[in-house]
N, C-alpha and C positions, 0 to 999 in steps of 0.2 A: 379227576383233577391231578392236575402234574405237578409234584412239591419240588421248587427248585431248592435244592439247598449247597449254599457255599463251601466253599473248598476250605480247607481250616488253615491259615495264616502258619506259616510255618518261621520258626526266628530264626534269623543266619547270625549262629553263634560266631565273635571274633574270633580270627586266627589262632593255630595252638601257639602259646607263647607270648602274645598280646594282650592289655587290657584297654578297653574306651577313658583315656585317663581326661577328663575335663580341663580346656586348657585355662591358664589364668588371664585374667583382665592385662596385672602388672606385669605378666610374663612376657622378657624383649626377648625375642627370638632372634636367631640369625637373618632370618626375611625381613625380621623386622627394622631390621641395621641396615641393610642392603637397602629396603626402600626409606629409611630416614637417609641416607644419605645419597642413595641417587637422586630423589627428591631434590635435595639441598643441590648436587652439582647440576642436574636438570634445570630449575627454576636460574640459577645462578647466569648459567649460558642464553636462555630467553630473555630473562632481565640485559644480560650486558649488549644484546644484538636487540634489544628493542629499545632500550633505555639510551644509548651510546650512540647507534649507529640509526634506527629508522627513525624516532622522535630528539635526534640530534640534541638532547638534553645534556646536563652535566650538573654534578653535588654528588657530595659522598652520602650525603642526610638523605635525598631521592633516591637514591639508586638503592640503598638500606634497606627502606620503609616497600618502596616499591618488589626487592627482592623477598621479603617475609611476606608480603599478601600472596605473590606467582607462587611462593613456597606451600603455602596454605593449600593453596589450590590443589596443586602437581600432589600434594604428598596424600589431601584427601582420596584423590582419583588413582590413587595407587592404591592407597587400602580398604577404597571400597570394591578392588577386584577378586579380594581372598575374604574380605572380616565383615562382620557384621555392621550394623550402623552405630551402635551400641559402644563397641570398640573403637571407629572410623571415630567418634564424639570425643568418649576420652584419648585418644591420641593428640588432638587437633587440640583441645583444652591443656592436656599435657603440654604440649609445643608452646603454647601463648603463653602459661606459666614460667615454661622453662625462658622463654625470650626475656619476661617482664623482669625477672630478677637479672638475668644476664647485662639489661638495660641499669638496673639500679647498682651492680656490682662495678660495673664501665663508670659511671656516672660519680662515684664516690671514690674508684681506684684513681679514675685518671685526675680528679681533682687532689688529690693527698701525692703523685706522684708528677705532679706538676708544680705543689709547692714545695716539694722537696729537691726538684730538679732547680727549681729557681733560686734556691736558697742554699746549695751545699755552697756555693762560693765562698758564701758568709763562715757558715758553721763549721768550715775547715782551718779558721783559724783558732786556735786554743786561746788568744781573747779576747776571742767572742763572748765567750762565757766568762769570763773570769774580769773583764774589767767595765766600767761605766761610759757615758757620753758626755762625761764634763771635761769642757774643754776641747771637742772635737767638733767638727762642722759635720752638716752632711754629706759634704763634696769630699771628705778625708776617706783615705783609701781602706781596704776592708780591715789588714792589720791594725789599727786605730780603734780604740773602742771597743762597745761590746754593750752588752744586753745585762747584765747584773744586776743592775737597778731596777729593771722590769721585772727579773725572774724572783726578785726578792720581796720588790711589792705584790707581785701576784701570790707568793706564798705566805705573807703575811694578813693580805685582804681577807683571802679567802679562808686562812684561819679564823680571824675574827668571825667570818662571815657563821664559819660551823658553829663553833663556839655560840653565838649568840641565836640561830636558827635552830638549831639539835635541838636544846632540850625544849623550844617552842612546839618545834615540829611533834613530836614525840609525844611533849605533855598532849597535845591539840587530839593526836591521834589515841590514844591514853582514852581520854574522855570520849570521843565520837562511839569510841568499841567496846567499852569494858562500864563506862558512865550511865551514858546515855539522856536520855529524859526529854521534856519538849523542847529545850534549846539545843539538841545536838542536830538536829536536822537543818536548822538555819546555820550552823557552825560547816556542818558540811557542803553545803548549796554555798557558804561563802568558801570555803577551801577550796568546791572546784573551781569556782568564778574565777579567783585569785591564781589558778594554774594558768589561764591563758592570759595574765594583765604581761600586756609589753613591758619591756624591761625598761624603756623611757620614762612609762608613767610611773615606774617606781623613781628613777632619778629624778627626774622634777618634784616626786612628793618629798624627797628627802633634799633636795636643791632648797626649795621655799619654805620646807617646818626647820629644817636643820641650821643650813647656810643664810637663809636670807633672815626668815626670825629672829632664831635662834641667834644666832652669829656667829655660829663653827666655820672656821674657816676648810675651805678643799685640802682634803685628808683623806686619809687611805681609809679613817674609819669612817666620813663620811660614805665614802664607797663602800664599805662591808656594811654597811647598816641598809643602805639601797638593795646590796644584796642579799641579806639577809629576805627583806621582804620574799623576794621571787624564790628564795631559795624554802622558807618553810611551807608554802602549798603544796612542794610535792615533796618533802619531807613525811608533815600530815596525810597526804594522801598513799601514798608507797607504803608509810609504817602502818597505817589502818587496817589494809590491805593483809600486810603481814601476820597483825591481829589475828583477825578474825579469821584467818586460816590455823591458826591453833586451836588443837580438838579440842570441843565442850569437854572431853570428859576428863581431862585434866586437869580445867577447873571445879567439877566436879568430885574428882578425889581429892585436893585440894582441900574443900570445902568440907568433906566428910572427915576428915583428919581434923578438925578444926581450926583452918586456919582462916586469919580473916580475910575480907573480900582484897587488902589494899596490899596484905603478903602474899594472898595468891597470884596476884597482878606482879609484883615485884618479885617473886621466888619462882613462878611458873611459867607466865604468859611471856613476859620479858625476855626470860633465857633462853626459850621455844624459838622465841621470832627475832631471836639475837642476828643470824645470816642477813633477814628481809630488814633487817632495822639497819644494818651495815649498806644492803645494796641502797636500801632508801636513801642514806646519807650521800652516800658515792656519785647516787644522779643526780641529785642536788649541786652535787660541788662540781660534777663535770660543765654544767649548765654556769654555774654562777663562775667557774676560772674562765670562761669566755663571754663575759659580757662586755661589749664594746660601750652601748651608749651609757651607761649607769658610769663608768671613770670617767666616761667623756665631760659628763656633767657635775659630777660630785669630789675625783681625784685629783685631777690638775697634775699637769705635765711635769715633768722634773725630770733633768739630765744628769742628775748628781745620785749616791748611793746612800739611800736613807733607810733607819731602821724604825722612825718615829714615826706613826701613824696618826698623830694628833695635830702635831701643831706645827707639820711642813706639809705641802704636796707632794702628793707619790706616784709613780709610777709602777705600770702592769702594762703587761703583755701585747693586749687588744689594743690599748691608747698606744705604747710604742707603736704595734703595727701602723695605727692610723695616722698618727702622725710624720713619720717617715715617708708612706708610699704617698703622702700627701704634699711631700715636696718637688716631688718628680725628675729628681735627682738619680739616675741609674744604679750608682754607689748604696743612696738611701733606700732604693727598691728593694736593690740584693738585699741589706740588713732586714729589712720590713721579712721578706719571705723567708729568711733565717728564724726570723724571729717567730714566725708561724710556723714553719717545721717544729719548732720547741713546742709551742702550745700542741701541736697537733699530739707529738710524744707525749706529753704531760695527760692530753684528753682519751687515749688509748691506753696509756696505762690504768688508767682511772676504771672506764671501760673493759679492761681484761682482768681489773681485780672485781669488778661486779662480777661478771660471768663465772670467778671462780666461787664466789662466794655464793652467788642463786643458785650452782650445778646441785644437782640431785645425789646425798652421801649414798654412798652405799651398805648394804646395810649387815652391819658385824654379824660373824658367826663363829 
């Protein structure tokens, strides 16, 4: 009998000087450039000879939507001729991410620099800011008048508004985290409910308990009490949050030092999630300085510069706007979108002091 036996597999050691280095997933190579964007000028030129020229179509939105699918296409078929399927996936997933945001960056740039484009007419003049609309019409030219009375009721509303929200919000979150018991679970099931109540249903409830009952007349603080509402569920809800990311075990040592449970809340928990109690506040107030229907229903218009929040109607910001572009007077436009460039300033400042406040400290040495 004849024993066949194998030849013994011999390894072809790499070149001298070389190692098999495993390439990465995230690693963009030079090819990889090359085929993103001939991809891109590829699909671009079949799109505009098929889109333009053989199906005689026309839109910027078609031609767009129809160039990102040929792109999908062209760019898959290009790197399934080197990578794996694996990689061909995350690329092609990469790419739809990277569009979706591109899409939502477009969609928020060109709305903020479209109201700003409409409205520098206005804010170019000094005042603008600095003087009221008593006594002017809407047809009066842009040096006439100004926005003062708005920018002052929005800053006093929404005072009240914190003022009377904050320590709600706080106390509310206070007890869901640190409390608890069988009514914190209906406290919270009602705090989220209360995050998505439209901002109307809170001015009709303070329209008809307040204004029509009651008999407060339309006021600035009828409007910060409207706002208040909408403004303490995500006060509560933010500050909880905050909570409860403070380490047990500082309640803990806390507790072992002897202190009681309501100075460890007040001397630990408190100063811990001092940042998240700030940002909590900030989104609250960015939310509640732009509510249109809640002034709509509860402020009441005024042309005049008022600092009384009781016992005259006041003006803010959202009702100016509304009011003005609602005359359809060209003059009143421009002011209207002036006067939204301001809130949009006022809503991004708000928003860059969260972000400064939630970043992550770094940490002493």
């Amino acid at each position: 009998m004849t024993t066949i036996t194998s030849a013994p597999v011999r390894e072809v050691a790499p070149p001298v000087g070389r190692r098999a280095i495993p390439r990465k997933v995230q690693a963009f190579t030079f090819d990889d450039r090359l085929s993103l964007f001939g991809s891109l000028a590829s699909s671009f030129a079949l799109v505009t000879i098929g889109y333009d020229h053989l199906l005689d179509t026309s839109g910027i939105v078609g031609f767009l939507v129809c160039w990102y699918f040929v792109f999908l296409l062209v760019y898959a078929g290009v790197l399934s001729m080197s990578n794996t399927r694996a990689l061909v996936v995350e690329r092609l997933v990469t790419a739809t991410l990277y569009a979706v945001a591109a899409l939502v960056v477009f969609a928020l740039g060109s709305a903020v620099l479209y109201t700003f484009f409409q409205g520098w007419h206005a804010f170019v003049h000094f005042g603008f800011f600095t003087h009221d609309m008593s006594g002017v019409s809407p047809t009066a030219p842009l040096s006439q008048g100004g926005i003062l009375q708005a920018i002052a009721g929005t800053v006093i509303e929404v005072a009240i508004a914190v003022g009377v929200s904050l320590p709600l919000g706080i106390g509310t979150a206070i007890y869901m985290s640190e409390v608890g018991g069988r009514w914190s679970r209906l406290v919270q099931t009602v705090v989220e409910a209360m995050t998505a109540l439209p901002e109307i249903l809170a001015g009709l409830f303070v329209y008809v308990t307040l204004i029509v009952d009651v008999g407060l007349p339309k006021s600035g603080l009828a409007a910060s009490i409207a706002m208040s509402v909408t403004m303490v569920p995500i006060i509560a809800r933010a500050s909880e949050v905050a909570l409860r990311i403070v380490p047990r075990g500082l309640r803990e040592a806390s507790s072992a030092l002897g202190a009681s449970h309501w100075k460890t809340v007040r001397k630990v928990v408190l100063p811990s999630a001092r940042s998240g109690l700030a940002t909590a506040t900030i989104l609250a107030t960015a939310r509640g300085i732009g509510e249109t229907a809640i002034v709509l229903i509860t402020s009441g218009a005024s042309s005049f510069l008022t600092f009384n929040p009781i016992g005259n109607p006041m003006n803010s910001l959202p009702l100016f706007i509304y009011t003005a572009y609602t005359t359809h007077e060209p003059v009143a436009i421009a002011r209207a979108f002036g006067a939204a460039s301001v809130l949009l300033l006022m809503v991004l400042v708000l928003f860059v002091a969260t972000r400064f406040l939630s970043r992550e400290k770094g940490v002493a040495r």
